[in-house]
PALOLO-333285 format. One record per residue (C-alpha): residue in three letters; z, y, x. Coordinates in steps of 0.25 Angstrom, whole numbers, plus 2048, in hexadecimal, padded with zeros to 3 digits. Example, Ala and Ser with C-alpha at 12.3 -4.5 7.8 and 13.67 -1.06 7.14 Angstrom:
Ala81F7EE831/Ser81D7FC837/
This chain:
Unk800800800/Unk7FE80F806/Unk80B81480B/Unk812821808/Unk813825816/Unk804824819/Unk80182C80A/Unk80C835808/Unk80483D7FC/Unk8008317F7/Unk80E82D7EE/Unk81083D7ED/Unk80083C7E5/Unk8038317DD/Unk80F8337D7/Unk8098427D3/Unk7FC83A7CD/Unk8058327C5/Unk80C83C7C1/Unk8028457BC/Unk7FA8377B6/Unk8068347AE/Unk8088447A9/Unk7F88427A6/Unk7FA83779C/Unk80783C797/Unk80F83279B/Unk81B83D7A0/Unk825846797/Unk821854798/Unk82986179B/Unk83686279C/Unk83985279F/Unk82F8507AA/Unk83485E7B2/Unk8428587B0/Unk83D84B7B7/Unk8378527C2/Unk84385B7C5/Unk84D84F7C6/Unk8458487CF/Unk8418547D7/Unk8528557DA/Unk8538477DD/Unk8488467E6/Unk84D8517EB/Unk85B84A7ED/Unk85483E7F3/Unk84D8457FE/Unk85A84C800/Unk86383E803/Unk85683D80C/Unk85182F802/Unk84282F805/Unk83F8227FC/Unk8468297EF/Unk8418377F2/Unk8328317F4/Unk8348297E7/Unk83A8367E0/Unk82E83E7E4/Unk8248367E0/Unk82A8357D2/Unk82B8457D3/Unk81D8477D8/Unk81A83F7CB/Unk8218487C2/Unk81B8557C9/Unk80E84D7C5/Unk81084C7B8/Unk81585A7B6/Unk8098607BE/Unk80185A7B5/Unk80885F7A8/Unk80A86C7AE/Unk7F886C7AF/Unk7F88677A0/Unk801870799/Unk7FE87D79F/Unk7FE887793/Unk7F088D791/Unk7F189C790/Unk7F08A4783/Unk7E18A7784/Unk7DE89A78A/Unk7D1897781/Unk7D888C77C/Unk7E3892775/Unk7D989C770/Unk7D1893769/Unk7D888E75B/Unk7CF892753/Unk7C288A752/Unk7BA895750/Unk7AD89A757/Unk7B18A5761/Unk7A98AE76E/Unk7AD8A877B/Unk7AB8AF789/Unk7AD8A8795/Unk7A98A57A2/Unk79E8977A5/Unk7A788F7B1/Unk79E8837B1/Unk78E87F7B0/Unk78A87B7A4/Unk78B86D7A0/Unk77F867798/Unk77D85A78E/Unk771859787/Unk772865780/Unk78086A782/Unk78787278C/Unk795873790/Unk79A881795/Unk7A788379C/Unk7AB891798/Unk7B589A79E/Unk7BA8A1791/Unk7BF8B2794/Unk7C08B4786/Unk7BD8B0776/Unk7B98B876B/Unk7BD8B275C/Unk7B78B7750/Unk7C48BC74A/Unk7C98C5757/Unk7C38D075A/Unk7C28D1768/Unk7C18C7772/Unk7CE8BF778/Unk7D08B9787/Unk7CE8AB78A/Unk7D08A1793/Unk7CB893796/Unk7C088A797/Unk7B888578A/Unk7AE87B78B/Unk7A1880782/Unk79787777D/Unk78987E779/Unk77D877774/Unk77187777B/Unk773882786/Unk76B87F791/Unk77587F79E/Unk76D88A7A7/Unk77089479D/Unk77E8977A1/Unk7848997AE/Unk7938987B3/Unk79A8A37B5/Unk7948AC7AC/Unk79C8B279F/Unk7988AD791/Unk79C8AF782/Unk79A8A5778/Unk79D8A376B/Unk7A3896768/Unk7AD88C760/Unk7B888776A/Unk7C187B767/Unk7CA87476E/Unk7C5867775/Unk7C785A76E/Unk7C884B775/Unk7C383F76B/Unk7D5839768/Unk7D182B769/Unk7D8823776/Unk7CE821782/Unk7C482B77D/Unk7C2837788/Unk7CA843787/Unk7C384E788/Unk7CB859785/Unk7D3855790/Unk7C8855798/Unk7C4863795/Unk7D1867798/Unk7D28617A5/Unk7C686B7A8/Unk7D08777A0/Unk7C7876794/Unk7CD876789/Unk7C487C77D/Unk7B587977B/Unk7AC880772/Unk79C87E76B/Unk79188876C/Unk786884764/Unk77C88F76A/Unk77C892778/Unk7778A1773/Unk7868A276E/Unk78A8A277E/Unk7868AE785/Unk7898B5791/Unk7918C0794/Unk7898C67A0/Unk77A8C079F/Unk7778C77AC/Unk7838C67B6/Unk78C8BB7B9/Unk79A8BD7B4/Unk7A28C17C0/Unk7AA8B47BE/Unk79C8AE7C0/Unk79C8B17D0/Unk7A88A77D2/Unk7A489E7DB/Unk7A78937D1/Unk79E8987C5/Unk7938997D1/Unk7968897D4/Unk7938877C6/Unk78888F7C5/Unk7828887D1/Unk78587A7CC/Unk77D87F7BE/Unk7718837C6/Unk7728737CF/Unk77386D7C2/Unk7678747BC/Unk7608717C8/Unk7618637C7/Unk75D8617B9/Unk75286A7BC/Unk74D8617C9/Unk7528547C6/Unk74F84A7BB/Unk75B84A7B1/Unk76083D7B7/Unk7618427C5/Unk7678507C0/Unk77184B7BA/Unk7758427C2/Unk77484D7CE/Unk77D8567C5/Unk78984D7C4/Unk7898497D3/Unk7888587D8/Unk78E85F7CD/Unk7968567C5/Unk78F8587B9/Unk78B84B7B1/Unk7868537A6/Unk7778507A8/Unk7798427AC/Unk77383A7A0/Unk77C830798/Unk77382579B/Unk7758287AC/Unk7848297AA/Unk78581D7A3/Unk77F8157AE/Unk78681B7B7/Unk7958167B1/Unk78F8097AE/Unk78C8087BD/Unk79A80C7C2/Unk7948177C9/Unk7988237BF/Unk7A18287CB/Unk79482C7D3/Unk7908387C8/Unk7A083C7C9/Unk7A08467D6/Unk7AC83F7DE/Unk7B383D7EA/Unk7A88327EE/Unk79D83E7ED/Unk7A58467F4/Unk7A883C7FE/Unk79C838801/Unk796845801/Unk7A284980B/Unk79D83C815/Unk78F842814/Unk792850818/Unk79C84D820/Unk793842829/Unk78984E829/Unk79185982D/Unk79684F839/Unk78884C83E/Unk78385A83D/Unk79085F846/Unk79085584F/Unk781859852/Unk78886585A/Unk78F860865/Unk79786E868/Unk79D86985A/Unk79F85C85D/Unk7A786186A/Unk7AE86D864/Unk7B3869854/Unk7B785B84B/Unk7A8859846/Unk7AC84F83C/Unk7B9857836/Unk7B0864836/Unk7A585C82F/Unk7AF857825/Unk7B5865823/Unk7A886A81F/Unk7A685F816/Unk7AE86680D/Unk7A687080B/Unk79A868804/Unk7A58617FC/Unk7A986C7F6/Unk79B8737F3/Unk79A8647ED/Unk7A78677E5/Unk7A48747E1/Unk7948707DC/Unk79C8677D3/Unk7A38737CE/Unk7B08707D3/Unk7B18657C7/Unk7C185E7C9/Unk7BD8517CD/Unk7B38567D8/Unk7BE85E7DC/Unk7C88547DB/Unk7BD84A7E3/Unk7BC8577EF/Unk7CB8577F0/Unk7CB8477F3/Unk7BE8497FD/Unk7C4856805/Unk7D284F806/Unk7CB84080C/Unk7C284B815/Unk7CF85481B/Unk7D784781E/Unk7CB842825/Unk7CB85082B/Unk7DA84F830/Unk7DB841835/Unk7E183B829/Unk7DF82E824/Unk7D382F81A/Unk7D5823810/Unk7E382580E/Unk7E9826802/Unk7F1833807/Unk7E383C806/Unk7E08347F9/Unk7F083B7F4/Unk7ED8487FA/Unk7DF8497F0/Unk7E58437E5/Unk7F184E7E5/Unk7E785A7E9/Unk7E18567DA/Unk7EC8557D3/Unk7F38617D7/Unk7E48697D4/Unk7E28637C8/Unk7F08597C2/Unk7E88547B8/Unk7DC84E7C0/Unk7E58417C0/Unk7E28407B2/Unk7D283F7B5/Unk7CD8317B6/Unk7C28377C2/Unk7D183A7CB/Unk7D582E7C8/Unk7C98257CA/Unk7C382D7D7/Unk7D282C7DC/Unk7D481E7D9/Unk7C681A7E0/Unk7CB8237EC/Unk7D981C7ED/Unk7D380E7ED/Unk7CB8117F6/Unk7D4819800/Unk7DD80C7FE/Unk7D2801801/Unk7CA80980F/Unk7D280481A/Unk7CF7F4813/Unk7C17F8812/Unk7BF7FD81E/Unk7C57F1825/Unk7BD7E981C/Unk7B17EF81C/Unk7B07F582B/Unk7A37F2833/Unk7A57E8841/Unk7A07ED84E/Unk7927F084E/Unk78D7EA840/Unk7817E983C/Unk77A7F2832/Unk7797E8828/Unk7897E582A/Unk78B7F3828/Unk7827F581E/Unk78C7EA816/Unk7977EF81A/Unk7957FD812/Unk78E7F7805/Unk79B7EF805/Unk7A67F8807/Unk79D8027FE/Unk79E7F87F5/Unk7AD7F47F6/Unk7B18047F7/Unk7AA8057EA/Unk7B17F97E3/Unk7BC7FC7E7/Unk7BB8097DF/Unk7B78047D4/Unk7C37FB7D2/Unk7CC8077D7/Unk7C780E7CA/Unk7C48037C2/Unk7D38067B9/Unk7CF8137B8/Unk7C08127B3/Unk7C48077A9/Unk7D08127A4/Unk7C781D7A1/Unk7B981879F/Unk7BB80A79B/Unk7B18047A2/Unk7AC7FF7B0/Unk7A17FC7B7/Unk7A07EE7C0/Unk7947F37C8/Unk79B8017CB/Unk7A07FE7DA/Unk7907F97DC/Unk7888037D4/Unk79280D7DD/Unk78E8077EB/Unk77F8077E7/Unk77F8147DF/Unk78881D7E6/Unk77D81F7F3/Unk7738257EA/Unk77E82E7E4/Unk7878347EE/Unk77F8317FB/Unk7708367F5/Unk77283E7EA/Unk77E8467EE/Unk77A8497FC/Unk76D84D7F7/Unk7718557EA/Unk77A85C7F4/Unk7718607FD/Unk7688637F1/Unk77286D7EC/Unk7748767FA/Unk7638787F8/Unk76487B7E9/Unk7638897EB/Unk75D88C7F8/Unk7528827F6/Unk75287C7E9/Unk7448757EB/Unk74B86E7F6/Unk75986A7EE/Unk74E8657E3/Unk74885C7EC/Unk7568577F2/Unk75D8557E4/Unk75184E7DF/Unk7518447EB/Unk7628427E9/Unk75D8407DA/Unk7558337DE/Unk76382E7E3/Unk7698327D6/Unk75E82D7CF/Unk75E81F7D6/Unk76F81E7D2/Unk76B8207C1/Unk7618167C2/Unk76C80C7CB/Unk77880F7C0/Unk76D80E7B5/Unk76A7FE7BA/Unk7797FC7BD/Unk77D8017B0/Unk7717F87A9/Unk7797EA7AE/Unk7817E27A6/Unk78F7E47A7/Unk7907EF7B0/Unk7987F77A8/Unk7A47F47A0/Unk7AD7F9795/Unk7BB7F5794/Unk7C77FA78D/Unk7D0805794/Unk7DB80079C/Unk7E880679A/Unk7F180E7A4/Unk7F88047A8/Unk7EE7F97A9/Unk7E78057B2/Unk7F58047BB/Unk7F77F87BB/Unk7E87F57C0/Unk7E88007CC/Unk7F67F97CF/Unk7EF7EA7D0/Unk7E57F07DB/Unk7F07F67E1/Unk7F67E97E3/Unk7EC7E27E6/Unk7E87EB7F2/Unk7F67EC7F9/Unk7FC7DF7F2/Unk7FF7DA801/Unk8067E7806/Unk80E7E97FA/Unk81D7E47F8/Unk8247DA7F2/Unk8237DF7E5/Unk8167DF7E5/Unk8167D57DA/Unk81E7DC7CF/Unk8147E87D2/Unk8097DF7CF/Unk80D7DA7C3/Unk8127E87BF/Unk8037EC7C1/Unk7FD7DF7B9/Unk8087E47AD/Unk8017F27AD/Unk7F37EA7AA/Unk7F57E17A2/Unk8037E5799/Unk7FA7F0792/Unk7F07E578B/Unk7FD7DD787/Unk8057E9781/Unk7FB7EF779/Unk7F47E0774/Unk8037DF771/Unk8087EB769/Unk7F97EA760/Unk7F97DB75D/Unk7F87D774F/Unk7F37E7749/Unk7E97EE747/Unk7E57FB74B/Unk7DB806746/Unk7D981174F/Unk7CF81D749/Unk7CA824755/Unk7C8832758/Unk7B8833758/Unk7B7842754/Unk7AF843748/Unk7AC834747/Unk7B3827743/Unk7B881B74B/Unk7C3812748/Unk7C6807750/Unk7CC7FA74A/Unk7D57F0752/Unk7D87E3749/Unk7E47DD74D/Unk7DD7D1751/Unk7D77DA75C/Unk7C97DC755/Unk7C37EA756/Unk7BC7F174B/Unk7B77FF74D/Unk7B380873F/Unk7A9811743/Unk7A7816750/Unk79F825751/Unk7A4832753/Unk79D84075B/Unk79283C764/Unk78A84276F/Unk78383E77C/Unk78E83C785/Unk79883877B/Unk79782E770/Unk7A5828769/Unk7A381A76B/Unk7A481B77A/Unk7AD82777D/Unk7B7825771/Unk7B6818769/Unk7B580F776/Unk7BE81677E/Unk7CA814772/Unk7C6804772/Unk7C5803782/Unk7D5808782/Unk7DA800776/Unk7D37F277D/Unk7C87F0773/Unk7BC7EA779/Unk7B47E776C/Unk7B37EC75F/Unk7AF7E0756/Unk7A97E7749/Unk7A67F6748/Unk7A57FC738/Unk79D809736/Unk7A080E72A/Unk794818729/Unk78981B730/Unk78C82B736/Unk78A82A746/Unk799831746/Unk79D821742/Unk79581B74C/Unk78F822755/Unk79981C761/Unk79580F75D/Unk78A80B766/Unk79380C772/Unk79D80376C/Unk7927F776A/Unk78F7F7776/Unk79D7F677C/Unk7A57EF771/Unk79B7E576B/Unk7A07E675D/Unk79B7D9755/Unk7977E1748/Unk7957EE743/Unk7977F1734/Unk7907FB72E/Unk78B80171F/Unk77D7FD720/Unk77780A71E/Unk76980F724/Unk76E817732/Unk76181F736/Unk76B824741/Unk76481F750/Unk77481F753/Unk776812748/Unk76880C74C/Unk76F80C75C/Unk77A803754/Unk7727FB74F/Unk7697F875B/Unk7767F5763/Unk77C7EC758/Unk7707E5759/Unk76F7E2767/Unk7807E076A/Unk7807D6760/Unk78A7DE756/Unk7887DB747/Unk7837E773D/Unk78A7E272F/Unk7897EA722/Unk7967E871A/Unk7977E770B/Unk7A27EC703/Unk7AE7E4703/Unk7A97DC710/Unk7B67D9718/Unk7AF7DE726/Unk7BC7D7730/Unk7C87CE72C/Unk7D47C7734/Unk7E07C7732/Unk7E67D072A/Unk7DC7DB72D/Unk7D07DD725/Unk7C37E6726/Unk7BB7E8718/Unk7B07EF715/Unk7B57F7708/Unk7A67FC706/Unk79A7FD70C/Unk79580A705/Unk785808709/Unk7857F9704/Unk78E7FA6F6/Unk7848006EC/Unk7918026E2/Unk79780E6EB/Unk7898156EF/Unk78381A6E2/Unk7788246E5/Unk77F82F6DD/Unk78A82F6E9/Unk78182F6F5/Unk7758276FA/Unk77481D705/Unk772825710/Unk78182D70C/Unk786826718/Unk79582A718/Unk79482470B/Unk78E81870B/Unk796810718/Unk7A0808717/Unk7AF809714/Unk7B880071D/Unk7C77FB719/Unk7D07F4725/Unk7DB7EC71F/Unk7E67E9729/Unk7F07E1721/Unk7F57EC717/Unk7F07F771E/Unk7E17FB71A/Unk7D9807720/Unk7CD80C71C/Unk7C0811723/Unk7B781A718/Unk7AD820723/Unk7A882A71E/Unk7A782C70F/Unk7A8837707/Unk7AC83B6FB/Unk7A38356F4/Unk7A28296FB/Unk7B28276F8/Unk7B082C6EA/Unk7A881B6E9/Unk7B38146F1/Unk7BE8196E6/Unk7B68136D9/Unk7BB8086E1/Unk7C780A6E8/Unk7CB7FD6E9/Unk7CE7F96F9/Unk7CD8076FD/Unk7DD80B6FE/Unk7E180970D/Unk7EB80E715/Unk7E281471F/Unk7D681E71C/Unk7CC822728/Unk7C982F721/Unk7BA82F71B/Unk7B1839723/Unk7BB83E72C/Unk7C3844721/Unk7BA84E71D/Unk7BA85570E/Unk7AE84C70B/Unk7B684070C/Unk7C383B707/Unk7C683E6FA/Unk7D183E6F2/Unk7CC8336E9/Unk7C882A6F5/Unk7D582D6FB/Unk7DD8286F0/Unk7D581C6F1/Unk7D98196FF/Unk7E881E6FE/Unk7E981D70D/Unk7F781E713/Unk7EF824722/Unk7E182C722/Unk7DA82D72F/Unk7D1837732/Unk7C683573D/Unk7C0844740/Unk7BC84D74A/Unk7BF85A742/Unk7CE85F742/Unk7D5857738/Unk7D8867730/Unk7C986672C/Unk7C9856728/Unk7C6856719/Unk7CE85B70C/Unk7D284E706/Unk7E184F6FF/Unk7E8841707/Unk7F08376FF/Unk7FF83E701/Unk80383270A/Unk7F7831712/Unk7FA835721/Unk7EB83A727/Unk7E9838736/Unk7DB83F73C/Unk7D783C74A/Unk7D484C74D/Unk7E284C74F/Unk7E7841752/Unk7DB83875B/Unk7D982C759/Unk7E682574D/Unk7E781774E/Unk7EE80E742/Unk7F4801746/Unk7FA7F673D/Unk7FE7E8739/Unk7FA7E972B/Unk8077F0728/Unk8097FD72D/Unk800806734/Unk80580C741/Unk7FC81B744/Unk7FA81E752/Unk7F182B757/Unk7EB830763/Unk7F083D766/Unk7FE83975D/Unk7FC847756/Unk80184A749/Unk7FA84473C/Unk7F884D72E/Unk7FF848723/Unk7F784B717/
């Protein structure tokens, strides 16, 4: 095991990583009780260093730099906004003139740009005058081509901000937080690009002559330059790698590039850096030691890697100073100046002295799963050299071909060796790994970072001075780019490649990094070694037993928070999974059966769902389910049997058909699933059942009245699924009401005024009502409730999920907010 004596900051880092990690997830008491803490152990360290006790005072300062780590961290998260920060300032939902500064380039997706806007001050309808602002806000304008605005300049747009909102469903990716990590914390819509103007057409603001607004605006200008030299593949491609921006990269090329482990290569990282440090530094050598009054009178190599700096950073700030660039500089320069004064490069000392660079800049980095995979690669790594290096160092004089073998192998090894490193992490966050990643790595990584990056460099210093000769350059680094999408893509194409598993837990994520640990120092470790393995087996496995163990025998109904969709996923006791519905909001880079329904069935096990039930055919039900299909390999999908000209359906069809999974059109009072004491019926499929469709209602193609109507019995307990009718479609069901009463509603069209009537209401006599919307539950419908009816909506609460053994129902929700009581 690395000692103490040989990594001093090494325990001292740690214990503050933990300590911010467990502050992160909100593991600690906040406020008075952890500064309590900190204090008393601050004295009795204190006492111990006095008596001259070294173990008790190292132990006590370890635990104290944990505390100061967990309060650093809650000191960053709950620092109070100033009055006329633009969040407070915006409460009121209503269109308003905006002024600011532009801090970033534009980002552009097929028709949208995101602008990252300074604000100075807003204007509202009902002041007269305007009022000082502060803050960021992130705007949205529909097609605005990018070259139109430059940053640093002042604008004023008229726009509707609102507060950022994350989809409340566990595993789904939050991205409010995320926004906030960048210190955005409102967003707003502008429909015309003529509604942003600017301030002063002529002149740059004098904000706009910062050196960072001229960085951007410089990084504008590179990536229109691309897209105007390059093919789209190549441009985009070139874009992440020297300006971290994936923007233009199609979905297609990002695809094949996580199915062939080799996503990492688009990220700009401390393997970019590093190599481009190598390359410039092994250059700035040779050219030095040309001169041999140098080579006599300073270090060449230490100047050479002094100088190395320099390109880095212009790296860095081409990148625009983007934190996990930043974060990846700080690891490089620290490597590069122990190098510089004679200290051990691999260890895990310099590893510390980055790690606690980071989190003292930025606390809440530890939170990021890039900090945590670039460091965990890095650590491995660090902790592995001195074995690879005897194992993989060349003989006297080998041949070519030996060494040759020797550099694909220990290529090779290094590369696996990071990938099991941050094989826990990847399966945490993204659910999903890639068995030919530490090969697609070795092969692809050449043409990436040793002949596109250098290239694309070189192409950058000519952009200006000679841009017919940074064309040329760029376009023969694009061939290398080029050559790496065409490789991903035939990786990606191979069976079983890439697979999707369910989210491992904290613990199981422990207790795995704690097996490698074991296994890689089992010989040096001490006599109770054993009980630290079976410490670390417990943490993997006891997870699986406690949560198959508190679950066994019921059932649970979890309604997802979809936005303005519908999804509700069904657990049967005998461990069947049924989903009802599946769509939501949709858009190139975001569809809800990958980024919110998988995700929630990745982190509660579930691995199949064995039928799925549409209840109408609007894409907002099923729109997320292709994804699904193909990941879940449901056995039969149930569905009205209504004409669907929508090319959406005819994709679920197709797939259906070629996975082998069962369309079936229900009839009215078809019992759809049975065991035990829980039972799935068809009540009514609308379309079919000629009795509740006469043509003075609606016509066929009324689809949210003519779907079907869906009752789960569990024992006692029965909860209903109406999808989407209305009125007048309820207004059928209660000529024959017999089998509606349930003791759970899902609301009809997500509880708007259209739906749920008093009558129907009656009916059903429900004891819970969910709602399932994407609209603030204040503006969901004007129904009167039955008076013992409890409403729960998953705007407020996320995603509420009902468990029960067919006697009692238990109500559980996301966000554990408060529920309106109606």
């Amino acid at each position: 095991m690395p000692s103490e004596p040989n990594n001093p900051l090494l325990p001292v880092t740690l214990s503050l990583a933990a300590g911010s990690a467990c502050a992160g997830q909100g593991w600690l008491p906040a406020g008075i009780i952890l500064w309590s803490f900190t204090l008393l152990l601050l004295a009795a360290t204190a006492r111990a260093i006095a008596k001259n006790n070294r173990l008790i005072a190292n132990r006590y300062l370890s635990l104290l730099f944990f505390l100061t780590g967990a309060l650093y961290l809650g000191s960053q998260q709950q620092a109070p906004l100033a009055s006329h920060h633009i969040a407070n300032l915006n409460n009121k939902n209503q269109q308003l003139c905006l002024t600011g500064t532009l801090t970033t380039k534009p980002i552009t997706r097929n028709n949208k740009t995101k602008l990252i806007i300074a604000c100075d001050s807003i204007l509202r309808p009902d002041t007269a005058k305007p009022q000082p602002a502060t803050g960021l806000v992130q705007l949205t304008v529909n097609n605005l081509p990018p070259t139109t605005f430059e940053p640093g300049r002042d604008y004023c747009v008229r726009t509707r901000l609102t507060t950022p909102r994350s989809f409340q469903t566990p595993g789904a990716f939050d991205y409010k937080r995320y926004l906030a990590d960048h210190n955005i914390l409102s967003t707003g819509w502008v429909a015309d690009p003529n509604l942003i103007q600017p301030l002063h057409p002529l002149l740059p603001t004098a904000s706009g002559q910062g050196i960072f607004y001229r960085i951007e605006a410089f990084r504008q200008q590179l990536a229109n330059f691309l897209s105007a030299t390059l093919n789209p593949v190549e441009a985009g491609l070139y874009s992440a790698l020297l300006i971290g921006d994936r923007s233009a990269v199609a979905i297609e090329t990002l695809e094949d590039f996580k199915a062939s482990g080799i996503m990492h290569l688009l990220a700009i990282s401390g393997m970019h850096l590093g190599i481009l440090a190598l390359l410039i530094g092994g250059l700035l050598t040779w050219l030095l030691s040309c001169s041999t009054w140098l080579l006599l009178n300073i270090p060449v190599k230490k100047t050479a890697l002094a100088a190395t700096l320099i390109p880095l950073l212009f790296y860095v700030a081409m990148a625009g100073f983007q934190i996990p660039v930043v974060r990846s500089f700080i690891m490089v320069a620290v490597f590069m100046l122990a190098i510089f004064s004679n200290r051990q490069w691999s260890s895990l000392n310099n590893v510390a002295i980055a790690a606690l660079i980071i989190i003292i800049w930025k606390p809440m980095a530890i939170t990021n799963v890039a900090f945590q995979l670039s460091f965990a690669a890095t650590i491995a790594i660090v902790i592995t050299s001195s074995r690879l290096q005897s194992r993989f160092s060349a003989a006297n004089n080998p041949s070519i071909l030996h060494r040759a073998w020797l550099y694909l192998s220990a290529s090779l090894t290094v590369s696996l060796i990071a990938f099991l490193a941050t094989l826990p992490l990847s399966l945490f966050y993204f659910n999903r790994l890639s068995l030919l990643s530490p090969l697609s790595t070795l092969i692809i990584s050449p043409l990436v970072c040793l002949w596109a990056l250098p290239l694309g460099i070189t192409g950058v210093l000519f952009l200006n001075p000679a841009p017919q000769l940074a064309a040329l350059i760029f376009t023969i680094g694009g061939k290398g780019l080029a050559l790496a999408a065409k490789l991903a893509a035939l990786g990606a194409a191979l069976p079983y490649v890439s697979i999707r598993t369910i989210t491992p837990s904290i613990a199981e994520v422990i207790g795995a990094y704690l097996i490698m640990l074991l296994i890689l120092f089992w010989s040096s470790l001490p006599r109770w070694k054993y009980l630290v393995a079976g410490g670390a087996l417990g943490l993997a496995i006891l997870p699986t037993i406690y949560s198959q163990a508190i679950n066994s025998g019921k059932t649970s109904i979890s309604y997802l928070d979809v936005g303005q969709g519908s999804a509700t996923v069904i657990r049967l006791a005998d461990d069947k999974t049924i989903l009802i519905d599946g769509g939501g909001p949709l858009s190139d880079r975001f569809n809800i059966g990958e980024n919110i329904i998988a995700p929630f069935l990745w982190k509660n096990r579930i691995t199949k769902i064995d039928q799925i039930i549409l209840t109408h055919l609007h894409a907002d039900h099923y729109n997320g389910l292709p994804f699904l299909m193909k990941n879940f390999n449901p056995a039969t999908i149930w569905f009205s049997g209504q004409p669907a000209p929508d090319p959406g359906f005819a994709e679920i069809r197709q797939l259906a058909k070629a996975t082998g999974c069962a369309m079936k059109i229900p009839q009215t009072a078809e019992q759809l699933y049975k065991t035990g004491q829980n039972r799935l019926v068809c009540l009514v499929n609308m379309h079919q059942d000629d009795s509740r469709r006469p043509h003075q209602y609606f016509t066929g193609n009324d689809t949210n009245n003519t779907g079907l109507v869906v009752q789960l019995t569990v024992g006692e307990q029965k909860f209903l699924f109406p999808g989407d009718i209305e009125i007048k479609g309820e207004e059928l069901l209660c000529r024959a009401p017999a089998g509606l009463a349930s003791q759970v509603l899902l609301m009809p069209h997500h509880g708007r005024a259209s739906s749920g009537s008093a009558a129907f209401l009656q009916a059903v006599s429900p004891e819970q009502i969910i709602v399932s919307a994407g609209k603030p539950r204040a503006k969901i419908g004007a129904a009167m409730l039955p008076a013992k009816s409890r409403s729960y909506a998953t705007t407020t609460l996320g995603a509420i999920t009902l468990i029960t053994d067919g006697k009692k129902i238990s109500v559980d929700s996301f966000l554990q907010g408060p529920t309106d009581k109606q």
